[in-house]
ZANUGU-215382 format. One record per residue: residue in one letter; x, y, z of N, C-alpha, C, CB in turn. Coordinates in pm, whole numbers, padded with zeros to 5 digits, always signed. Glycine has a CB too. Layout:
! ZANUGU-215382
AXYZXYZXYZXYZ...
***
This chain:
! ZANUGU-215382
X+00084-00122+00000+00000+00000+00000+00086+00126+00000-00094+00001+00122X+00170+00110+00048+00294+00230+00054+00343+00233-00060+00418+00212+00151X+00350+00135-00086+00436+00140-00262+00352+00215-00354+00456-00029-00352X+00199+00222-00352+00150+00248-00424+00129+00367-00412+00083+00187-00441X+00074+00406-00262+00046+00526-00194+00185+00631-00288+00062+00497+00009X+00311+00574-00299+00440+00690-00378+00385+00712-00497+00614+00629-00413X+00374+00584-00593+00376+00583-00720+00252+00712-00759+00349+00421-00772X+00115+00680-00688+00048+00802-00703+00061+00956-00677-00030+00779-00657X+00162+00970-00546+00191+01109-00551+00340+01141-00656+00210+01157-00382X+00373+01032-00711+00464+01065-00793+00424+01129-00918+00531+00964-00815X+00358+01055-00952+00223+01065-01088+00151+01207-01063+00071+00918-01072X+00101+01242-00917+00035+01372-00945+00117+01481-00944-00066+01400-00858X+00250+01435-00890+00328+01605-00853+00376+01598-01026+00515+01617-00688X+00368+01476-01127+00387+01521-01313+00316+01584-01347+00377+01432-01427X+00183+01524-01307+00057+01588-01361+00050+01774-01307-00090+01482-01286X+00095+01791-01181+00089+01941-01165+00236+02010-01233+00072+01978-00989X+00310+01922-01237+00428+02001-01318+00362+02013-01461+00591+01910-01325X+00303+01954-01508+00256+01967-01689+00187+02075-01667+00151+01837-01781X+00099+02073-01554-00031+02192-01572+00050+02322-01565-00167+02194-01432X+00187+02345-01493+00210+02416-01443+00312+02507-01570+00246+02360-01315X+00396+02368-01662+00439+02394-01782+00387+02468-01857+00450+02314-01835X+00240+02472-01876+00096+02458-01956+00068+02581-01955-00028+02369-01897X+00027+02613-01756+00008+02803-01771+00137+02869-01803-00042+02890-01612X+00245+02850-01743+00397+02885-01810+00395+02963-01945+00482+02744-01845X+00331+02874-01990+00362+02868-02152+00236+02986-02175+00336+02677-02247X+00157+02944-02145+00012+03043-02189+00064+03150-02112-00170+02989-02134X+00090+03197-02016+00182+03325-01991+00271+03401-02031+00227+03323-01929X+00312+03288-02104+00478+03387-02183+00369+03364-02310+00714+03283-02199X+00266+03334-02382+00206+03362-02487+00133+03490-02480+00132+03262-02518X+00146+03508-02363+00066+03705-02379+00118+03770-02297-00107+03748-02343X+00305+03753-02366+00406+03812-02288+00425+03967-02411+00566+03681-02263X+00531+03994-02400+00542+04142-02441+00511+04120-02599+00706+04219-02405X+00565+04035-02686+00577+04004-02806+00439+03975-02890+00664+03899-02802X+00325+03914-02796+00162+03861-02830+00147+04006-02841+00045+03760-02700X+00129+04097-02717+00096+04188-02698+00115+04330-02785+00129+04179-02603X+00251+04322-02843+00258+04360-02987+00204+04335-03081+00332+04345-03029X+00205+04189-03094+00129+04130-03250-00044+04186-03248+00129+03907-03254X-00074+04196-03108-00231+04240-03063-00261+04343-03093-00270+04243-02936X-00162+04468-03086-00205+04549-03135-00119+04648-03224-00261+04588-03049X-00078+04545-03320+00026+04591-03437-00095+04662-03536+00129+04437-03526X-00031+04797-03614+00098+04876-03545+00006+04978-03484+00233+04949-03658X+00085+05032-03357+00061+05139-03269+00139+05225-03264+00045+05112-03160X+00195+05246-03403+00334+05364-03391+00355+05363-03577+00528+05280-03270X+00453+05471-03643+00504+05425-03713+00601+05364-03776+00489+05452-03726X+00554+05271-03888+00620+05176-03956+00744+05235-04042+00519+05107-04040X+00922+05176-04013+00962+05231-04107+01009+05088-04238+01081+05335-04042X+01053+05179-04357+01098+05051-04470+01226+05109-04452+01030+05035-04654X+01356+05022-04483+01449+05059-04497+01458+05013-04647+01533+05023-04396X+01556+05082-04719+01577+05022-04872+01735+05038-04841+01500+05124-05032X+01831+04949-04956+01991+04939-04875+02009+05013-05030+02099+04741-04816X+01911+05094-05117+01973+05191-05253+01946+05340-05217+01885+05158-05418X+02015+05413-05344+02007+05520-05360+01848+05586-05336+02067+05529-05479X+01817+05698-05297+01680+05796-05372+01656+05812-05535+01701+05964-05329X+01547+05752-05574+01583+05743-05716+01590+05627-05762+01693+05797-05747X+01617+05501-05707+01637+05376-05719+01541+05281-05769+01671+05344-05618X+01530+05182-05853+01367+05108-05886+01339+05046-05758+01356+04971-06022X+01450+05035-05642+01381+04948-05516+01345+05063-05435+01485+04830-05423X+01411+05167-05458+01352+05290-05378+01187+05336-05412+01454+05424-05416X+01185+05334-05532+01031+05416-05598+00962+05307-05562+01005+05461-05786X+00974+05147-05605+00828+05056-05558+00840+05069-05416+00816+04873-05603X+00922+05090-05330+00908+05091-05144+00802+05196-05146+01072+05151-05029X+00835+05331-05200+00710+05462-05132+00606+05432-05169+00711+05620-05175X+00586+05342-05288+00456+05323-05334+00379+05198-05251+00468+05295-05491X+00467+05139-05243+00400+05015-05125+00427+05075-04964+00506+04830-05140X+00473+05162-04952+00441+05250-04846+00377+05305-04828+00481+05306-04818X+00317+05401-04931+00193+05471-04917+00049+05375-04898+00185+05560-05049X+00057+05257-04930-00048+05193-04977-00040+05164-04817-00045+05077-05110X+00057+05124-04761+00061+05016-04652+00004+05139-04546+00238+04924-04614X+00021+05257-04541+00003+05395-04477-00146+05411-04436+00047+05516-04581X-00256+05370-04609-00402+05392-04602-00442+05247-04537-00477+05429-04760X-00396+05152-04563-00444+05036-04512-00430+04975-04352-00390+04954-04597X-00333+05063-04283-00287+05052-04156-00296+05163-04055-00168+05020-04168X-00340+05226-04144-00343+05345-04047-00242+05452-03962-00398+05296-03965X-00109+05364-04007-00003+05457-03939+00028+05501-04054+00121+05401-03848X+00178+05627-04034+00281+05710-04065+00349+05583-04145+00365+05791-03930X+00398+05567-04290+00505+05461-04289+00658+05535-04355+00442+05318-04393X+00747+05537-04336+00845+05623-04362+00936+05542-04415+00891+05699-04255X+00968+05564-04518+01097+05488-04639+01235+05571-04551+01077+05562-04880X+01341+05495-04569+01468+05531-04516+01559+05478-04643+01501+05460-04360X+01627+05545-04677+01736+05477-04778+01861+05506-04682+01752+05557-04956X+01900+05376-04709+02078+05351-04686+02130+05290-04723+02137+05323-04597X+02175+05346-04809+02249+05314-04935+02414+05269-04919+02238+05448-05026X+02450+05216-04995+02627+05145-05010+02669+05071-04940+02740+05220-04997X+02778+04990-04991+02848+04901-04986+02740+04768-05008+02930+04917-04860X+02679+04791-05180+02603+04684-05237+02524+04611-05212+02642+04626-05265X+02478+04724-05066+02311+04717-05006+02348+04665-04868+02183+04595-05098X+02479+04629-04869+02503+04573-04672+02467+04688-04625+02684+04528-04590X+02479+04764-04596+02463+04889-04494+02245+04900-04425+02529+05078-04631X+02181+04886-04584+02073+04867-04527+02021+04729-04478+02000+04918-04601X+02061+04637-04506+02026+04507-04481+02109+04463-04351+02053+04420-04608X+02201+04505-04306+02252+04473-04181+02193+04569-04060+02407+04481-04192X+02117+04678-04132+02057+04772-04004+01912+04685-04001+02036+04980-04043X+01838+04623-04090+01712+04566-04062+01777+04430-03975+01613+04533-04215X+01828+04364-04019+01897+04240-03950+01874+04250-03795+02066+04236-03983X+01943+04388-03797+01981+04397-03660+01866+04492-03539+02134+04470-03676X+01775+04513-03654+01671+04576-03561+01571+04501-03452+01584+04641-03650X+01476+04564-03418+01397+04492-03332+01295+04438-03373+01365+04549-03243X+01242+04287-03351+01186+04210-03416+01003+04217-03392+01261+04086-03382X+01024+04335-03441+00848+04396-03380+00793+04444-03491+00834+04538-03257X+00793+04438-03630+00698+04465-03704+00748+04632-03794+00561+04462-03596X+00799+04696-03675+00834+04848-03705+00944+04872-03828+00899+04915-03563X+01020+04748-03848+01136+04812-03946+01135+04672-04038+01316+04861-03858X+01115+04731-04121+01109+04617-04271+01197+04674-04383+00933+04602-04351X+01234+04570-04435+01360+04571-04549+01281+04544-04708+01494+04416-04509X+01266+04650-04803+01229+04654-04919+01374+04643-04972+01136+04770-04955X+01422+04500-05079+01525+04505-05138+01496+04455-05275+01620+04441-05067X+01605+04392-05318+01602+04326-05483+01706+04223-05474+01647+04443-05624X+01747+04163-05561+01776+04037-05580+01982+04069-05530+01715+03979-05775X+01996+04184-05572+02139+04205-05493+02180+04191-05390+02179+04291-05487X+02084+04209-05283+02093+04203-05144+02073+04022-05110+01966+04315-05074X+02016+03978-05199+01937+03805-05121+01997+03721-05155+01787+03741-05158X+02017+03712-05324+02085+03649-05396+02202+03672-05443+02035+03632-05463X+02243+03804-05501+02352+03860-05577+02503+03833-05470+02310+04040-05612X+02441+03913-05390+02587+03918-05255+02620+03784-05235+02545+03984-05074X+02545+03702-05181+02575+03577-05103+02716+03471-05218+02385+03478-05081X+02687+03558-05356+02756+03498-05474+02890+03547-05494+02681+03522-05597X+02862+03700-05457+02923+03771-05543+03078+03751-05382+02817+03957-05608X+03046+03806-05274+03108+03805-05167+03111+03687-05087+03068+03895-05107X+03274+03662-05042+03314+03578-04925+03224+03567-04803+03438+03626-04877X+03186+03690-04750+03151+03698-04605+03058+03808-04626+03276+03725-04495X+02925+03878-04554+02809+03904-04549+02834+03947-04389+02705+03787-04600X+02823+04016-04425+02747+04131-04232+02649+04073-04189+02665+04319-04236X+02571+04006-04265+02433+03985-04238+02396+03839-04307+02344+04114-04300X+02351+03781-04302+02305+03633-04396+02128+03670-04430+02325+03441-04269X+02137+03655-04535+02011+03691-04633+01923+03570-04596+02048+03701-04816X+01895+03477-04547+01822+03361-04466+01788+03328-04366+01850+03286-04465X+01894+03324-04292+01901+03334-04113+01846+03459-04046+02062+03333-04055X+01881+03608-04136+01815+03740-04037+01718+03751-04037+01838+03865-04051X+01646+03730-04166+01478+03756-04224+01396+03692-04230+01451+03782-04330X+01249+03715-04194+01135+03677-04215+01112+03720-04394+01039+03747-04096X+01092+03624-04479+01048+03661-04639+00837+03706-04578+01082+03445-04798X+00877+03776-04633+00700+03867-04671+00661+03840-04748+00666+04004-04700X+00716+03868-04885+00608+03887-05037+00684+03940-05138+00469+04000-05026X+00700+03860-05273+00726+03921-05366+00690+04055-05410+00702+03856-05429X+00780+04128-05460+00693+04256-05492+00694+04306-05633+00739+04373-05409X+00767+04202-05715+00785+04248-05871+00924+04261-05922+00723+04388-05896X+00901+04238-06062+01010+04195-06135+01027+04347-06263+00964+04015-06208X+01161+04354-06267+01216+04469-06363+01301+04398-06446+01296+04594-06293X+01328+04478-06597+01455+04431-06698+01537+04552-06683+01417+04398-06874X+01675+04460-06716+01752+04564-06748+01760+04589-06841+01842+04569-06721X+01800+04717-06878+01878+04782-07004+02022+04822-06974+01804+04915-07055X+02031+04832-07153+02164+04847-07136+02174+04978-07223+02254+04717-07179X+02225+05115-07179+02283+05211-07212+02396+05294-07235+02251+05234-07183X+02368+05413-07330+02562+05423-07339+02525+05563-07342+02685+05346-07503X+02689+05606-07348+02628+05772-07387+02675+05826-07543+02705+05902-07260X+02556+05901-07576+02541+05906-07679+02645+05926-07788+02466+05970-07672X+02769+05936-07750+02901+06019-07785+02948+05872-07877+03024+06085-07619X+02915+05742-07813+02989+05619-07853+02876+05571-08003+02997+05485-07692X+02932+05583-08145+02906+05535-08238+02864+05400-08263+02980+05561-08286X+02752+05414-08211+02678+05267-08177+02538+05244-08151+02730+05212-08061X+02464+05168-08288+02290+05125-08191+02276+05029-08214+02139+05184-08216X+02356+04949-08174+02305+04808-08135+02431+04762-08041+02274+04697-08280X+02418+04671-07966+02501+04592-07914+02607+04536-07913+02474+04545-07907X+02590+04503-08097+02682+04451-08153+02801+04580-08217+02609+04356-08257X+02725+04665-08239+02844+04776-08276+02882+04871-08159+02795+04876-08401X+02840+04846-08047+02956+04862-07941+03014+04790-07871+02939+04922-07862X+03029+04655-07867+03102+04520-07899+03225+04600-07990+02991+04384-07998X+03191+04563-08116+03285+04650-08213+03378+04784-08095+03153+04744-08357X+03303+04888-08098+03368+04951-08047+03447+04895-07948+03308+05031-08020X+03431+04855-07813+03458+04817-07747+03606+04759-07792+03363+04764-07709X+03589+04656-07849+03714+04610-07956+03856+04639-08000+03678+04624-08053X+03761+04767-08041+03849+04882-08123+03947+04945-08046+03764+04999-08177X+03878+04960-07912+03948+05073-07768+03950+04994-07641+03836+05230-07722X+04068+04865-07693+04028+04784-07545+04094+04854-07415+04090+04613-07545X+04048+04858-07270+04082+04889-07172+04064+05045-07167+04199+04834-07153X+04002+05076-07266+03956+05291-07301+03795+05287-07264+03970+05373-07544X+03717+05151-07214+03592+05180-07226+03535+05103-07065+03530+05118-07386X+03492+05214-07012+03422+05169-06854+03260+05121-06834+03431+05311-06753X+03250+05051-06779+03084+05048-06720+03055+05072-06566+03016+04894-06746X+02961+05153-06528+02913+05213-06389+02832+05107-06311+02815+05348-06411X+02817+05065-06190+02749+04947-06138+02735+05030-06003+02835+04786-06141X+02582+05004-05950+02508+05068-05830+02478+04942-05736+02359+05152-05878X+02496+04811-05784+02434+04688-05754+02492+04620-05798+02323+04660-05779X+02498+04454-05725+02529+04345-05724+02484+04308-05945+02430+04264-05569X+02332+04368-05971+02316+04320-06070+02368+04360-06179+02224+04311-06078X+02389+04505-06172+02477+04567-06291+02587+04537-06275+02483+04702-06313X+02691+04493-06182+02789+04513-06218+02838+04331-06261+02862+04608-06106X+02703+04237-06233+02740+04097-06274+02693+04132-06428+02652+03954-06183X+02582+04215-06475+02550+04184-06631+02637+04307-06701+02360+04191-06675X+02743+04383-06645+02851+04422-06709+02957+04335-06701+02885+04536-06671X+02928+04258-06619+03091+04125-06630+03038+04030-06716+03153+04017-06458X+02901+04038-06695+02839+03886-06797+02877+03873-06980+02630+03894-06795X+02887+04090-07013+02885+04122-07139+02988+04098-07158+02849+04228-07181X+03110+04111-07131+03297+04145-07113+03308+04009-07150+03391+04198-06933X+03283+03868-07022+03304+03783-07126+03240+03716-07228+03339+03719-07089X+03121+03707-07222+03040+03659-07333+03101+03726-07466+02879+03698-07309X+03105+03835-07454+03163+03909-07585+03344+03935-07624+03095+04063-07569X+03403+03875-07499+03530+03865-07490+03597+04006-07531+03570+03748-07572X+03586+04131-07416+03619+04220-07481+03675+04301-07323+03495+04279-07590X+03775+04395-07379+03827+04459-07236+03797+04570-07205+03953+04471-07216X+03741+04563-07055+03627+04676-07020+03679+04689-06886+03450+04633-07030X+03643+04760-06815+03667+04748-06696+03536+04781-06602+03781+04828-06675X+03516+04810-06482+03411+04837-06388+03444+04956-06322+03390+04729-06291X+03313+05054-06294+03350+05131-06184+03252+05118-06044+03352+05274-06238X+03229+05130-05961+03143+05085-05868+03109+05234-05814+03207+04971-05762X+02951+05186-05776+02926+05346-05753+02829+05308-05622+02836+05451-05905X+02806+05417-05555+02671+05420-05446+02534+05305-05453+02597+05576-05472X+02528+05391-05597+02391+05338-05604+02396+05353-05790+02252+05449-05497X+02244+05297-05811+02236+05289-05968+02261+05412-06025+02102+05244-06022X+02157+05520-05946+02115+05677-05990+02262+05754-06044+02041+05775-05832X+02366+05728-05908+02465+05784-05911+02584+05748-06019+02492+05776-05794X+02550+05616-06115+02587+05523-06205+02564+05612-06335+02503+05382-06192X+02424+05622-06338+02340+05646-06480+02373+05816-06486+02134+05598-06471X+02399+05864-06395+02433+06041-06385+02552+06070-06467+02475+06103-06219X+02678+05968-06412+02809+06007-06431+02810+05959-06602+02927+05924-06313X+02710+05915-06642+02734+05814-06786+02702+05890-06823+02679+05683-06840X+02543+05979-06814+02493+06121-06937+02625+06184-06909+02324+06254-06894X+02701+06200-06824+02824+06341-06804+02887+06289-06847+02889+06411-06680X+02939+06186-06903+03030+06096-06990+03147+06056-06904+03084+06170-07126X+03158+06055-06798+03242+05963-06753+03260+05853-06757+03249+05962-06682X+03188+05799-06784+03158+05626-06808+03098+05589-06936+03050+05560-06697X+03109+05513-06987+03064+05497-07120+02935+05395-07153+03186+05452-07193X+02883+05270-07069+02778+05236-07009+02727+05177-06929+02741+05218-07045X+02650+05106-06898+02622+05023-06772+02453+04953-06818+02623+05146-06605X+02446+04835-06760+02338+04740-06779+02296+04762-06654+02367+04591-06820X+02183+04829-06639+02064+04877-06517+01946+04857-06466+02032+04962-06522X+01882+04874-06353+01751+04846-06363+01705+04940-06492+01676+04875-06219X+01559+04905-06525+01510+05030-06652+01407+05132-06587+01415+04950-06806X+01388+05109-06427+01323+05237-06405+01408+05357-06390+01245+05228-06292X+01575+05278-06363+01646+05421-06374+01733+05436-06506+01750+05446-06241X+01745+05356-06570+01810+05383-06688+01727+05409-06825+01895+05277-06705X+01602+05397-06812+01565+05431-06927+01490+05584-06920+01480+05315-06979X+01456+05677-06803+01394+05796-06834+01545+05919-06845+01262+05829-06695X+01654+05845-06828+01705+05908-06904+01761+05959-07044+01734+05899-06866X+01681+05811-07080+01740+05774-07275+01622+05828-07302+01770+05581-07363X+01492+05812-07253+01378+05912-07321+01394+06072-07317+01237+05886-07245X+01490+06086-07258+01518+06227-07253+01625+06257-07358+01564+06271-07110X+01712+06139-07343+01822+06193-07507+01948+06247-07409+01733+06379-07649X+01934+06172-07301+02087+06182-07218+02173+06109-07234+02094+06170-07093X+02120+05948-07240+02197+05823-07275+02142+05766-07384+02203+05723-07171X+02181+05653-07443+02127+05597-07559+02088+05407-07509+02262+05625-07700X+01951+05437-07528+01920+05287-07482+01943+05175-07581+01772+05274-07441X+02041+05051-07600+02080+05003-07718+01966+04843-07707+02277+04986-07722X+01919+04806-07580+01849+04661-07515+01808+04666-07413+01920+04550-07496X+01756+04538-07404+01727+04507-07285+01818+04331-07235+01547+04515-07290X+01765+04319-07097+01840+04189-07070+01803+04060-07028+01914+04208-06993X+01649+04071-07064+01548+03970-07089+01573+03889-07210+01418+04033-07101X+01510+03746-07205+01536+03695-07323+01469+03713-07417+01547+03596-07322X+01344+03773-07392+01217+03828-07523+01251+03984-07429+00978+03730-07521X+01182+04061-07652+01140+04176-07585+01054+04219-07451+01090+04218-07667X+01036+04293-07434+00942+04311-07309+00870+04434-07316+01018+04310-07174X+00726+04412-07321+00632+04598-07306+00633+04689-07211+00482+04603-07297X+00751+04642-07130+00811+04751-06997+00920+04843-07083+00914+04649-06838X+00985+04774-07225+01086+04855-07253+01052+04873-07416+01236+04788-07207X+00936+04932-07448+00879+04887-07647+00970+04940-07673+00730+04948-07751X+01012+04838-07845+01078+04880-07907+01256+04827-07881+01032+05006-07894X+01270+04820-07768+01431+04800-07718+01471+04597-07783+01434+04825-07469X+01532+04573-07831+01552+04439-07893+01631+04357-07728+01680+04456-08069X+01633+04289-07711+01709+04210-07613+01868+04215-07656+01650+04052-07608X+01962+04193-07584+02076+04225-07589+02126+04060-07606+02121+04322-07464X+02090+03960-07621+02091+03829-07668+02074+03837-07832+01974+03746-07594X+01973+03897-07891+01951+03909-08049+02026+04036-08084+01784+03921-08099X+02034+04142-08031+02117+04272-08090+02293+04237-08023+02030+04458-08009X+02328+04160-07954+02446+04153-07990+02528+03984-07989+02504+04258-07899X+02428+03951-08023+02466+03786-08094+02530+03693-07957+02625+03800-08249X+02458+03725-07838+02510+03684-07769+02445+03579-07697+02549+03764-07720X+02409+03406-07728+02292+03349-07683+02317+03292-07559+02238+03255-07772X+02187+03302-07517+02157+03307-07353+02180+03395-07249+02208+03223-07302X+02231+03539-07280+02228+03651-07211+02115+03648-07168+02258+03760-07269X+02101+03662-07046+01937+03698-06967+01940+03718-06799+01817+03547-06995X+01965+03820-06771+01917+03863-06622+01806+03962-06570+02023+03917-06566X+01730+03907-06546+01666+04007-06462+01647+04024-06292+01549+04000-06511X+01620+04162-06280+01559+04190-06177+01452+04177-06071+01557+04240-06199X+01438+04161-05950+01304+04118-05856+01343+04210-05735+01288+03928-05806X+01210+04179-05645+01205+04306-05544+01140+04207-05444+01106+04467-05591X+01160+04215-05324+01072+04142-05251+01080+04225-05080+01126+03965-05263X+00982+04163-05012+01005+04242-04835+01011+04192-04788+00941+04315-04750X+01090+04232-04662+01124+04071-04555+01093+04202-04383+01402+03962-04583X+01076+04102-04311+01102+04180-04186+01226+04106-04111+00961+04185-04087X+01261+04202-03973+01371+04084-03933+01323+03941-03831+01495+04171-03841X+01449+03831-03879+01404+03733-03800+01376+03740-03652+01482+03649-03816X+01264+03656-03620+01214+03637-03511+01011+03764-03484+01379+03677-03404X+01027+03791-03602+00873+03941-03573+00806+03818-03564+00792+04095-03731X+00677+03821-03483+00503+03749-03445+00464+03681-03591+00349+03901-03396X+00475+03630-03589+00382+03556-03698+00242+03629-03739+00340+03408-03637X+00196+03647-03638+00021+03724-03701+00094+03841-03722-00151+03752-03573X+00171+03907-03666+00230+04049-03745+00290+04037-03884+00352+04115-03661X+00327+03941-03912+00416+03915-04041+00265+03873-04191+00559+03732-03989X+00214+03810-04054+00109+03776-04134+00012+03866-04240+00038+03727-04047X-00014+03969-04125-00081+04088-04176+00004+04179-04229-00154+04152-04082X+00096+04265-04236+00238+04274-04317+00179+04213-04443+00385+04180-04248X+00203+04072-04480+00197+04012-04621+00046+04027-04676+00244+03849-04618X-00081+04002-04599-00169+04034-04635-00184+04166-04674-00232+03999-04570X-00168+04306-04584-00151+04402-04637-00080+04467-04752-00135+04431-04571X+00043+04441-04781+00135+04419-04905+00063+04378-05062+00237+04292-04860X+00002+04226-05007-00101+04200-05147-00222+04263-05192-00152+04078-05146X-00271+04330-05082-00374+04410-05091-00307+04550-05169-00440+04430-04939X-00234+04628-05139-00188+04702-05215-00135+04655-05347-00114+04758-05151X-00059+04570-05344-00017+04575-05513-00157+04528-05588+00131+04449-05561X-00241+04464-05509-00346+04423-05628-00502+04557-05702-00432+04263-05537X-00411+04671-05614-00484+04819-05646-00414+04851-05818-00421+04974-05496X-00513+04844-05876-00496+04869-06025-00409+05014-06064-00654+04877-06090X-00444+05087-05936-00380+05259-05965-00202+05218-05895-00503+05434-05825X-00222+05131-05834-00080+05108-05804+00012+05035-05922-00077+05022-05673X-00084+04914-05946+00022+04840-06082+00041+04957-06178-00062+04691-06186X-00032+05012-06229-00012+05075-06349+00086+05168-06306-00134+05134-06414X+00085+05255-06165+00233+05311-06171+00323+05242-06142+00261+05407-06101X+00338+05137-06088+00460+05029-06125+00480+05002-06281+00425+04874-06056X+00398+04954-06349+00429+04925-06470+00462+05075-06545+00311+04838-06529X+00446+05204-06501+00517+05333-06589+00630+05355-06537+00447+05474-06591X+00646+05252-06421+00774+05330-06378+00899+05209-06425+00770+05373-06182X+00838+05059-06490+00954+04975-06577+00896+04862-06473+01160+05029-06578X+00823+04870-06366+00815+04709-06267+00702+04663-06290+00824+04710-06094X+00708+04549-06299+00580+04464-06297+00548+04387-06170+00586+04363-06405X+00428+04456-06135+00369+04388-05982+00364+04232-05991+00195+04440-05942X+00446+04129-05866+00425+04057-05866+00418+03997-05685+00492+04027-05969X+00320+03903-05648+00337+03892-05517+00337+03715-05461+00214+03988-05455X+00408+03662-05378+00369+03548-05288+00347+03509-05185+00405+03493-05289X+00367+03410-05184+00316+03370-04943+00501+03392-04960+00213+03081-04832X+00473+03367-04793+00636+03394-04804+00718+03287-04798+00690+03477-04700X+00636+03150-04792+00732+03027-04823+00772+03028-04962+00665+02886-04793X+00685+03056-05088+00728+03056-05208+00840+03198-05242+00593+03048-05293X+00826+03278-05137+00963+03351-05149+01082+03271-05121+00969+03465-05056X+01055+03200-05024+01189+03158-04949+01265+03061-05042+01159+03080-04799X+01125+02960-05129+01167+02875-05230+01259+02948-05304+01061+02822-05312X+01185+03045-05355+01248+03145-05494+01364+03196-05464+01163+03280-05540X+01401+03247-05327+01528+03290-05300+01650+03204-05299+01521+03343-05190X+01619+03069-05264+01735+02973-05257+01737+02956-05396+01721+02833-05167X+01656+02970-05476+01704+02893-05610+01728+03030-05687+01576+02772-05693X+01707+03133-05661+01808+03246-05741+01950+03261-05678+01739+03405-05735X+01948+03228-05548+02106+03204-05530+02163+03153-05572+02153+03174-05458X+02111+03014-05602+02183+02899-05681+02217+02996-05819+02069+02738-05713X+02140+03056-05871+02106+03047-06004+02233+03184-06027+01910+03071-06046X+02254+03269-05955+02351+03361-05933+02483+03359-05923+02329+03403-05853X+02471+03248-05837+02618+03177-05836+02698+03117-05944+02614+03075-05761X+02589+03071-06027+02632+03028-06149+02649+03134-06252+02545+02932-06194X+02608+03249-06275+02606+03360-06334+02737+03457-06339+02503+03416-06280X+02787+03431-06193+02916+03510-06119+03007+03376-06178+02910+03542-05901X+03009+03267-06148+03109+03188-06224+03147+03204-06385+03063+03057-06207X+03055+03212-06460+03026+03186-06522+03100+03342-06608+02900+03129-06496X+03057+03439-06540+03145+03616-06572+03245+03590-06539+03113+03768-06492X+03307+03472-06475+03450+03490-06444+03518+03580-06296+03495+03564-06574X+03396+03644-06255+03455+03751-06159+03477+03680-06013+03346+03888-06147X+03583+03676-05965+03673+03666-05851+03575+03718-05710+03819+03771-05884X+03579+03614-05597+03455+03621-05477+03566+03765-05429+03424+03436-05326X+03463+03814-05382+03540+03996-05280+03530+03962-05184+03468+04167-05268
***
């Protein structure tokens, strides 16, 4: 009877340790962090972008800022911090506080491009972030300034040729400056790189002719060729595209097959934000891009709205890394 008389108070002092596990747990569930997600947001929201003012990841952030502004009810405030090929903004979201308040609007340089292009990362594009939502895809173009005797691809190839190691390209990003290494060797020709801030600060120095061209996003490189600053010779899609009429792909205008990179945009918050905060975040996000007055100024400004859950981001991101890595091999260019 004694024996048994233990075994039962052994059994109940588990049973009150589980219960006790149980409220534990339901306590720290409407600890400081629930209590946020409860009443997210109660302040304002900022975006960080890691480009220039002026930037195609800069212009879709204010616009999915503004949207996120009417739909939430707070203040949402874009921050650019720009350089060193988007680490600077992506290591300040990394490192922020995991409450909903600071979200990272980037592009494929920051997620994919770096992890390829560089040894070591301030930040790891997987481990810091919560993925949100696709936000759309851009082409590049490729421009020159108007000074270089050339409209097509292939006859500044030629040039190029003609004046090896006399002819530069400007890079703001991981992506221009891989589809200016992609052209050099595909076309086997001697060029060199200059690295700049940001795209804006790229496409400036080229109308002033310091540079002779650069393969860009096309929300910033092409309203300057409609102006007759630079000369738009392609794009870097494998079909034309009605983001850029008229521009031939830089695969058919300079005989170069399988040239093809493009651009993407996506939002992440940092790792560890509430789940129902992240949640609503992505719901809110799709709700704005699927506003018709919003696509259409994405699509005038060169982007095409595109959105997902954020596991099919996370898919998409590992396999553009992959796919980057092979791109950077493939240009030949040496890990930094």
């Amino acid at each position: 009877m004694l024996a048994l008389s233990s075994r039962f108070g052994v059994a109940m002092r588990r049973r009150q340790f589980v219960r006790f596990l149980a409220f534990f747990a339901l306590l720290a569930g409407s600890g400081p962090m629930s209590a946020i997600a409860a009443g997210y947001p109660e302040k304002p929201i900022s975006i960080v972008v890691p480009f220039s003012a002026g930037s195609a990841t800069d212009k879709l952030a204010r616009l999915i800022g503004e949207g996120l502004s009417r739909r939430l009810g707070q203040a949402v405030i874009v921050e650019n911090k720009a350089g060193a090929s988007g680490f600077l903004g992506s290591t300040q979201v990394a490192r922020a506080a995991a409450d909903g308040y600071t979200l990272l609007v980037t592009a494929n340089t920051t997620q994919a491009g770096n992890p390829a292009l560089f040894r070591k990362l301030p930040y790891d594009p997987v481990k810091d972030f919560v993925p949100l939502s696709k936000l759309g895809t851009t082409p590049l173009a490729m421009v020159i300034h108007p000074s270089i005797p050339a409209d097509t691809v292939e006859q500044f190839i030629d040039h190029a040729r003609r004046h090896p190691g006399k002819v530069f390209f400007g890079s703001g990003s991981t992506s221009a400056r891989v589809a200016g290494e992609m052209l050099k060797t595909a076309a086997g020709i001697d060029i060199a790189n200059v690295q700049y801030k940001g795209n804006p600060e790229a496409v400036t120095d080229l109308a002033g002719g310091h540079i002779q061209f650069m393969i860009a996003d096309a929300v910033t490189t092409l309203p300057l060729a409609q102006a007759g600053k630079v000369k738009a010779l392609a794009v870097s899609t494998r079909r034309p595209t009605d983001l850029a009429p008229g521009l031939p792909t830089i695969e058919q205008s300079g005989r170069l097959p399988g040239f093809e990179i493009v651009g993407w945009f996506a939002a992440y918050a940092p790792s560890g934000t509430p789940a129902n905060v992240t949640a609503k975040l992505t719901a809110s996000i799709h709700a704005v891009l699927a506003e018709s007055s919003v696509r259409a100024k994405l699509l005038a400004a060169g982007i095409e709205a595109e959105t997902s859950t954020p596991d099919e981001l996370a898919t998409f991101q590992a396999a553009e890394t992959a796919k980057w890595k092979a791109l950077v091999t493939r240009a030949g260019i040496p890990l930094q």
